[in-house]
C-alpha positions in Angstrom: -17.3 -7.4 -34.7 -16.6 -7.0 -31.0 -15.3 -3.3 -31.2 -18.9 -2.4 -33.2 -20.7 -4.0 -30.5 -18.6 -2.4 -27.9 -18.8 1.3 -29.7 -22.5 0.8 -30.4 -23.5 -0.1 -26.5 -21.2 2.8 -25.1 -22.8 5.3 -27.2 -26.8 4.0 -26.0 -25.4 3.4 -22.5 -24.1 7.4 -22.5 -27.2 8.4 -24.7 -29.3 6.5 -21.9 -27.3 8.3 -18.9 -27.4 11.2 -20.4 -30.9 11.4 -19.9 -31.1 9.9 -16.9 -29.3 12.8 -15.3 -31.1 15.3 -17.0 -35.0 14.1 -16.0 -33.6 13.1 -12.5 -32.3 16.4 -12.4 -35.5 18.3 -13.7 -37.6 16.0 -11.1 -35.7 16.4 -8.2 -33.2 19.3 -7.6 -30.0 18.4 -7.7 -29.1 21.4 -4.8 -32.1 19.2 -2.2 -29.6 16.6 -2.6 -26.2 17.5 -1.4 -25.3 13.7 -1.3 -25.6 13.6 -5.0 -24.1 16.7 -6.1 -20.9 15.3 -4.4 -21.1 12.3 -6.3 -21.4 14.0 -9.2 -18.8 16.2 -8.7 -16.5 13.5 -7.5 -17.0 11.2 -11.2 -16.6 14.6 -12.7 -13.3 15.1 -11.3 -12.3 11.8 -11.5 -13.3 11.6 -15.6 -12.2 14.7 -16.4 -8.5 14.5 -15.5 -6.6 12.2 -17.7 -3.3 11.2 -15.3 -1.2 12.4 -18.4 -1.6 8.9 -19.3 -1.4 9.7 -22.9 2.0 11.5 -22.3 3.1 8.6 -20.7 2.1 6.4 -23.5 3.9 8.7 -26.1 7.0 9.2 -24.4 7.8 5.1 -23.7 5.8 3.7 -26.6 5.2 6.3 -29.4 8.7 7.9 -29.6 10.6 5.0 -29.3 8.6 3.2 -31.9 9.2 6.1 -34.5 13.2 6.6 -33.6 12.9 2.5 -34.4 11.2 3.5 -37.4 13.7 6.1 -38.5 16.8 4.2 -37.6 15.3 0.8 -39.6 13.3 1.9 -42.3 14.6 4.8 -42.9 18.5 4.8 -42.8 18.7 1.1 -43.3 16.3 0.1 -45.8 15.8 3.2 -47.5 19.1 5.4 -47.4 21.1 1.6 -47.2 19.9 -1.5 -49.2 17.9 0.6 -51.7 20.7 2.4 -52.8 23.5 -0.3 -53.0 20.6 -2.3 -54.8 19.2 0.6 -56.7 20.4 3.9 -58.4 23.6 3.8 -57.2 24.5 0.3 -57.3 22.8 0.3 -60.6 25.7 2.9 -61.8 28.2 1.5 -60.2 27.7 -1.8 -62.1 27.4 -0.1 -65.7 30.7 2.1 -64.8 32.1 -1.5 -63.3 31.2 -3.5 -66.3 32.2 -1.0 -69.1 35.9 -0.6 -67.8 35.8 -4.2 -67.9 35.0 -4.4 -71.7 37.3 -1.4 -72.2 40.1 -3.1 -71.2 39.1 -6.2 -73.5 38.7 -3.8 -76.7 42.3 -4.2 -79.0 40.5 -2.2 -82.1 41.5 -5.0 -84.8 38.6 -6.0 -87.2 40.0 -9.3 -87.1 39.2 -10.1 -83.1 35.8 -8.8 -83.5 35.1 -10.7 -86.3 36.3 -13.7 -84.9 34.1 -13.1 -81.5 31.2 -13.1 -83.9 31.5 -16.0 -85.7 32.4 -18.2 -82.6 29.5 -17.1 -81.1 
């Protein structure tokens, strides 16, 4: 709720400046005032350069945050656990388990026979 409220009074509070300026600026001229065309130019300066602070952000936050994301989800999870536990693990088991009854098979009638009527 608090970021609607917050959007919603920034954009009547810029809607309500923006005005402001402009019918200050039609009733008085802004070159009369040499005071205020400094100010204005000073806010302008100061709002309109952005420090790089999103550069900043990127480089010690965003890109270490994805190479984490890469190295865990990615190599680990994905190209690790889901393919011991998945395809490959799957076929390992079935080439695993049918060498196992492979070795078991003696191809007499008589032991098969006997393994189904015991069981």
């Amino acid at each position: 709720m608090f970021p609607l409220v917050a959007s919603t009074f920034g954009m009547v509070l810029a809607y309500v400046i923006y005005h402001l300026v402009i019918h200050m600026s039609i009733l008085v001229r802004i070159t009369e005032m040499p005071l205020l065309n400094k100010v204005r130019l000073g806010i302008f300066r100061f709002l309109s350069n952005k420090w790089y602070f999103d550069s900043v952000y990127n480089f010690f936050i965003g890109y270490t945050v994805l190479h984490i994301a890469y190295k865990v989800s990615y190599k680990l999870i994905d190209k690790g656990l889901l393919e011991i536990v998945g395809p490959t693990g799957v076929s390992h088991a079935i080439c695993k388990l049918s060498q196992f009854f492979g070795k078991r098979q003696s191809g007499y009638i008589h032991h098969y026979l006997s393994i189904i009527i015991c069981y």
